[in-house]
Every structure is written in C-alpha cells, then in structure tokens.
LODO-416434 format. One record per atom (N, C-alpha, C): atom name; x, y, z; residue number from 1; residue in three letters. Coordinates in steps of 0.1 Angstrom, whole numbers, plus 2048, in hexadecimal, padded with zeros to 3 digits. Example, Ala and Ser with C-alpha at 12.3 -4.5 7.8 and 13.67 -1.06 7.14 Angstrom:
2
N,884,7C7,84E,1,Ala
CA,87B,7D3,84E,1,Ala
C,884,7DF,84E,1,Ala
N,880,7EA,847,2,Ser
CA,889,7F5,847,2,Ser
C,881,800,84F,2,Ser
END
This chain:
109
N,DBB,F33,525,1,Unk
CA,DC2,F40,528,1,Unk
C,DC7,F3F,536,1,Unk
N,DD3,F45,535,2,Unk
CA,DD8,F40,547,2,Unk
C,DDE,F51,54A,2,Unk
N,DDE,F52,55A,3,Unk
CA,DDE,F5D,55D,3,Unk
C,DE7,F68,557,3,Unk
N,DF1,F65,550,4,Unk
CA,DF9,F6D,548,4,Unk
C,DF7,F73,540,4,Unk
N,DEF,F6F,535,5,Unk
CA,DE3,F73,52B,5,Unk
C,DDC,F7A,52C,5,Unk
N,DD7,F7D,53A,6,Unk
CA,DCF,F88,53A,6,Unk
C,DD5,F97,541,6,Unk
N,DDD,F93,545,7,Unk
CA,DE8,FA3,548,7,Unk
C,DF3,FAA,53C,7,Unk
N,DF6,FB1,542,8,Unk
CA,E01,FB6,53B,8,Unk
C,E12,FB3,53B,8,Unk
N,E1C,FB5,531,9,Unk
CA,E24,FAD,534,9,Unk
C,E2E,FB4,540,9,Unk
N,E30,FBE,547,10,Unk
CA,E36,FC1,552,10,Unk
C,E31,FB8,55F,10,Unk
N,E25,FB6,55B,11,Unk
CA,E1C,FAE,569,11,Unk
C,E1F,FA3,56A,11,Unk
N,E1D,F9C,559,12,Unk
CA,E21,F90,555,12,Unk
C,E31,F8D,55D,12,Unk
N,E3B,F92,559,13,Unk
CA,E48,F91,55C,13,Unk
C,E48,F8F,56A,13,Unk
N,E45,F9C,575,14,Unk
CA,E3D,F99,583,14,Unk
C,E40,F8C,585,14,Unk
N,E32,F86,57E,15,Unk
CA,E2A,F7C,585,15,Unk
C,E35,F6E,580,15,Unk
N,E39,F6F,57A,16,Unk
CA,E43,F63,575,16,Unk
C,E4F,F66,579,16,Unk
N,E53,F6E,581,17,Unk
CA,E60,F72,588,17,Unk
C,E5A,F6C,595,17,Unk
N,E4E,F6E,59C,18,Unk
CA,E48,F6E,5A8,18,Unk
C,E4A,F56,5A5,18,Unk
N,E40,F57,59D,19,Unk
CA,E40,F4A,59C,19,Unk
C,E4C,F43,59B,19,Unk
N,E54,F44,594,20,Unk
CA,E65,F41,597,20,Unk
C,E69,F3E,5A4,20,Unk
N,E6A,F4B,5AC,21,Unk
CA,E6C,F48,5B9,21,Unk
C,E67,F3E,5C0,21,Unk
N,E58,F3B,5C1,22,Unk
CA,E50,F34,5C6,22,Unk
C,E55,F27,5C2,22,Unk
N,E58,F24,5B9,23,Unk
CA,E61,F15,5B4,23,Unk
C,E6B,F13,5B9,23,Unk
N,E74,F1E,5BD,24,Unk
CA,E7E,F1B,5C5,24,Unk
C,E82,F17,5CF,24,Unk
N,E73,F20,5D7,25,Unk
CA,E70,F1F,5E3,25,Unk
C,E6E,F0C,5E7,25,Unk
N,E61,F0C,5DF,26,Unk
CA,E5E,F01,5DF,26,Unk
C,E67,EF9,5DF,26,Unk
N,E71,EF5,5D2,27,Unk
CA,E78,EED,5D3,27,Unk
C,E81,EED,5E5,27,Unk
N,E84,EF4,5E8,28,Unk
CA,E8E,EFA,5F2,28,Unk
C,E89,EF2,5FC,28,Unk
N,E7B,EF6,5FF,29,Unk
CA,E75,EEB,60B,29,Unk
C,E72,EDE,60B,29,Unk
N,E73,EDA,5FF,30,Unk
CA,E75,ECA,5FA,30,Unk
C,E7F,EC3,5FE,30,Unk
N,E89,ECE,5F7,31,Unk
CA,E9E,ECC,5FF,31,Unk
C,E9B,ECA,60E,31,Unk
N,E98,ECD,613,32,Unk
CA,E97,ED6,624,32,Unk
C,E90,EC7,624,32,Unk
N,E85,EC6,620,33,Unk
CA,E7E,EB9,629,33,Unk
C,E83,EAC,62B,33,Unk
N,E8A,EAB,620,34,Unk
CA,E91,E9E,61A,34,Unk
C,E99,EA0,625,34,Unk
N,EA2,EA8,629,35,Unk
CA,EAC,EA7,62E,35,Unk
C,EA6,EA5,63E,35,Unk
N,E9F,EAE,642,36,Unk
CA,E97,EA8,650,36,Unk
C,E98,E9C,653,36,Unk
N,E8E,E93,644,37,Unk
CA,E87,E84,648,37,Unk
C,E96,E82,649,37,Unk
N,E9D,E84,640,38,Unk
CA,EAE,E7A,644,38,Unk
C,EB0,E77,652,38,Unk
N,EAE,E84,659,39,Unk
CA,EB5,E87,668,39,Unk
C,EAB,E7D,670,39,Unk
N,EA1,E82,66E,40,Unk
CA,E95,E7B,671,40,Unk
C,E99,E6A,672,40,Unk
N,E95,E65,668,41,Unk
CA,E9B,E58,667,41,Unk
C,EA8,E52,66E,41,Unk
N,EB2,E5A,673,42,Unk
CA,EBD,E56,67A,42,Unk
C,EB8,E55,686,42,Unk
N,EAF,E60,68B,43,Unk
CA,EA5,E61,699,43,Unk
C,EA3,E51,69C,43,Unk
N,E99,E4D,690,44,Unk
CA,E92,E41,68F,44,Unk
C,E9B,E38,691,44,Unk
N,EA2,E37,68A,45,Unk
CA,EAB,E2C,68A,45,Unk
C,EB3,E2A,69A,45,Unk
N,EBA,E34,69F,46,Unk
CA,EBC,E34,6AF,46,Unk
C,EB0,E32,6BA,46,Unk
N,EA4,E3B,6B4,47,Unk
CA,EA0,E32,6BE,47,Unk
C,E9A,E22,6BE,47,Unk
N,E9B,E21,6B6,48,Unk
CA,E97,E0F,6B2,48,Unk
C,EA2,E0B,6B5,48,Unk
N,EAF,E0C,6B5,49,Unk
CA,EB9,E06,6BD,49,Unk
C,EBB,E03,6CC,49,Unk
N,EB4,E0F,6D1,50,Unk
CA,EB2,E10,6E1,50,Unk
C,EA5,E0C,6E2,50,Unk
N,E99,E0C,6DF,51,Unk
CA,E8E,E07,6E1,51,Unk
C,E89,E11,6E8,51,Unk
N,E87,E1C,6DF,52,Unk
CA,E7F,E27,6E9,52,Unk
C,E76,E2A,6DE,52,Unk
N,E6C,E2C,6E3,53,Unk
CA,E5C,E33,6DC,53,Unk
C,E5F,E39,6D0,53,Unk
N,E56,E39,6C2,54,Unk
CA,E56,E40,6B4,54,Unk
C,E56,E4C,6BA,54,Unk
N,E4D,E54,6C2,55,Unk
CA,E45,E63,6C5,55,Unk
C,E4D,E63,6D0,55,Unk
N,E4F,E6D,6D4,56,Unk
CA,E51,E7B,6E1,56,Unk
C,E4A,E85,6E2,56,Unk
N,E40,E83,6E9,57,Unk
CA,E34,E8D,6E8,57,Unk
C,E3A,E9B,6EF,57,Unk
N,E42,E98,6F9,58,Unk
CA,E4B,EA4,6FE,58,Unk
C,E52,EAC,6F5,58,Unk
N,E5B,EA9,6EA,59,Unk
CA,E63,EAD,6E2,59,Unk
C,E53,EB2,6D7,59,Unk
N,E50,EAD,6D2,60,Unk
CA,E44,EAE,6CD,60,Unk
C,E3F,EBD,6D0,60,Unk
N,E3B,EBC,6E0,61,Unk
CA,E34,EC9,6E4,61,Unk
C,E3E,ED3,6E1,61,Unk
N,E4A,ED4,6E8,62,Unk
CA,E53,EDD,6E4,62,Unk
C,E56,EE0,6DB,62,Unk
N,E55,EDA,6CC,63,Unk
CA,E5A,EDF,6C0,63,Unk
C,E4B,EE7,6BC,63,Unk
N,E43,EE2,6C0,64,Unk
CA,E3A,EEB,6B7,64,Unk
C,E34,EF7,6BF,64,Unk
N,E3A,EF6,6CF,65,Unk
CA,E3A,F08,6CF,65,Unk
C,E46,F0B,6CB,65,Unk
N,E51,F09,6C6,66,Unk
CA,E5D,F13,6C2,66,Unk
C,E59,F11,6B3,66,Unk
N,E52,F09,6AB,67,Unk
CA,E4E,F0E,69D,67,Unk
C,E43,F18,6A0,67,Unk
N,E3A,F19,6A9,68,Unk
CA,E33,F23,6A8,68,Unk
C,E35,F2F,6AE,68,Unk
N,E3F,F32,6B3,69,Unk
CA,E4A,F3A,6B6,69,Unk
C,E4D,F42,6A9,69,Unk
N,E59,F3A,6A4,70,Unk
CA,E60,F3E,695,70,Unk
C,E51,F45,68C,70,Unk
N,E47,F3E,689,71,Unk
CA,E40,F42,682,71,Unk
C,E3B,F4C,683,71,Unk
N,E38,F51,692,72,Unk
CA,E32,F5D,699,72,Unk
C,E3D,F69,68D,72,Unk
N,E4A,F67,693,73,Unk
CA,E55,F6D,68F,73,Unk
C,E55,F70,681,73,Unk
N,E53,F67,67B,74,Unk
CA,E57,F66,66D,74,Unk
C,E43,F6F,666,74,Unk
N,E3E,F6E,66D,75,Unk
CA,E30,F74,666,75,Unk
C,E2C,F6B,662,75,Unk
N,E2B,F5D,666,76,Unk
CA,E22,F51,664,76,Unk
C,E1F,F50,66A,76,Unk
N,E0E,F47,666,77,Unk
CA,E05,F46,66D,77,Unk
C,E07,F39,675,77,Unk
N,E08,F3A,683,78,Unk
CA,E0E,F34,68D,78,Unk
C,E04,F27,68A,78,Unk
N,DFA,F25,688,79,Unk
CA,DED,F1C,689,79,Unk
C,DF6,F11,678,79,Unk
N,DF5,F17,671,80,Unk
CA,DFD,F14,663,80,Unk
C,E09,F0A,666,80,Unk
N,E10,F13,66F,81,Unk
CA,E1B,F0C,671,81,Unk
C,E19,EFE,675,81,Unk
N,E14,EFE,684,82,Unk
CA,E0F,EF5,68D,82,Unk
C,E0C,EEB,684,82,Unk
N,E02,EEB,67E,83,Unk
CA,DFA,EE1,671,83,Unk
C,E07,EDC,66B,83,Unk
N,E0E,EE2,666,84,Unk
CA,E1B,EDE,65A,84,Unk
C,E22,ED5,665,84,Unk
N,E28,EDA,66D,85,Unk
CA,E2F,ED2,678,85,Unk
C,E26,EC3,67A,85,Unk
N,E1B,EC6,681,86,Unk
CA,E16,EB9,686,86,Unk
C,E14,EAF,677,86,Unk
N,E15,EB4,66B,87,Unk
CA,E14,EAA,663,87,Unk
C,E1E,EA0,661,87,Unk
N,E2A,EAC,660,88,Unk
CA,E37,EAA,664,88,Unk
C,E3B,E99,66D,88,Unk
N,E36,EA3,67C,89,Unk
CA,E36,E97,681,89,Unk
C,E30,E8A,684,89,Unk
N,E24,E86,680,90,Unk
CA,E1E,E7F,67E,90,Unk
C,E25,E77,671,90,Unk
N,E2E,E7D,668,91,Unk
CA,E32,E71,65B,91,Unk
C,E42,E6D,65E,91,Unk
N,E46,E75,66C,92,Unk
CA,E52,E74,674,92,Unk
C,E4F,E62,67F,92,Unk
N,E45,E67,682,93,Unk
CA,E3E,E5C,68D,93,Unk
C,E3D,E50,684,93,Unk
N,E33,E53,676,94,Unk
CA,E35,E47,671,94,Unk
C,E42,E3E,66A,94,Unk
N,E49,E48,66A,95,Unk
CA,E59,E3F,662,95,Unk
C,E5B,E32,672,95,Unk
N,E5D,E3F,67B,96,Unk
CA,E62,E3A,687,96,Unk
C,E5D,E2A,68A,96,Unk
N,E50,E2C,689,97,Unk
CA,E48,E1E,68B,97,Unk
C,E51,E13,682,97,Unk
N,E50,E1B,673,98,Unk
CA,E54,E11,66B,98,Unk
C,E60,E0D,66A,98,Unk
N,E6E,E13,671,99,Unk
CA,E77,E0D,674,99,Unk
C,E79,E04,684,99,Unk
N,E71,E09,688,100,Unk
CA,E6D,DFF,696,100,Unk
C,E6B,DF3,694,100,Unk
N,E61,DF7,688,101,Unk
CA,E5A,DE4,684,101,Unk
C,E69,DDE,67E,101,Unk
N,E75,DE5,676,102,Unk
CA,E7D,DDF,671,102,Unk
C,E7A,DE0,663,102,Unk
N,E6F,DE7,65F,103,Unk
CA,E6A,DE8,64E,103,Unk
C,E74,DEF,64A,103,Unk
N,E7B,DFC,64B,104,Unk
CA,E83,E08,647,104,Unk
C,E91,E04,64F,104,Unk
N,E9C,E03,63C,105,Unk
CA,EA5,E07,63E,105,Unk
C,EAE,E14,63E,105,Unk
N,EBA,E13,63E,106,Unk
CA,EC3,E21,63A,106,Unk
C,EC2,E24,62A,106,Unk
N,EC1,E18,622,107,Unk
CA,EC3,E19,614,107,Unk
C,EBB,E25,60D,107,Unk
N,EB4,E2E,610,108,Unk
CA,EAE,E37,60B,108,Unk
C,EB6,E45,60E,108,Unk
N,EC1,E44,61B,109,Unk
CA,EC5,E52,617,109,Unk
C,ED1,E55,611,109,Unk
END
C-alpha cells in the first residue's frame, strides 16, 4: 500500500502534483550540476596548464560564505548549504587532482 492509498483522491492529486514538481526540481539540479562540473573542469584543465594548485582554499572560504549568504536569503538552512557546497568542492578538488595527474580528458563534455 503506498501513500496514496490511504488518502483521498483530492490529496492524492495534491501529492502527485507536489511529487511531479519535486522531479523536476530534481532533475533541474542534475542539469545545473553537470553544467558546473563542465565549468569546473575547464578550471582544472587551466590550471594544470599553468601549474597552479587543484584547491584555493581562499576562493573556497569565499564561496561558502556567499552560499551561506544566498541560503540565509532564500530560507535555507545555511549549515545544509555549507555541507552541499563543501561536497561540491571536495569532488571539484578531486577532478582537479585528476587532470593534474593527466588522467582526465575534455572527451566527456
């Protein structure tokens, strides 16, 4: 029995209009990510050309008080944010590495 089953069908509709959204949403931040790591990866790839460091802990600090800024703004939990970000950046750091080493080409975007 799944949650639609046990309500009524106005709620029902509700919740599967509600749930709709949320797929779109989802999808949307998938789009959005993809497209980051793209940018991301150009990052990488420049600086592995110049030979400057995977991380910028400065840029680093900065972005994640202006996401915890936006979040403030937006009625997210600033702490939430921070977490999503630093995951962010940490799978940012790791490409970097890996086009440093020369493992990662352009052929993926």
């Amino acid at each position: 029995m799944n949650d639609t089953d046990r309500i009524d069908d106005s709620a029902a509709d509700q919740l599967n209009e509600l749930r709709d959204s949320i797929d779109n949403i989802d999808a949307a931040v998938v789009h959005m990510l993809a497209e980051r790591f793209k940018c991301t990866q150009r990052v990488g790839r420049l600086k592995a050309d110049h030979h400057l460091p995977p991380a910028d802990p400065a840029r680093e600090a900065r972005q994640i008080t202006r996401l915890r800024q936006l979040a403030e703004s937006a009625k997210l939990d600033p702490a939430f944010a921070e977490k999503l970000l630093n995951f962010v950046i940490a799978e940012v750091i790791r490409h970097h590495e890996t086009i440093a080493n020369g493992s990662m080409t352009g052929e993926n975007d």
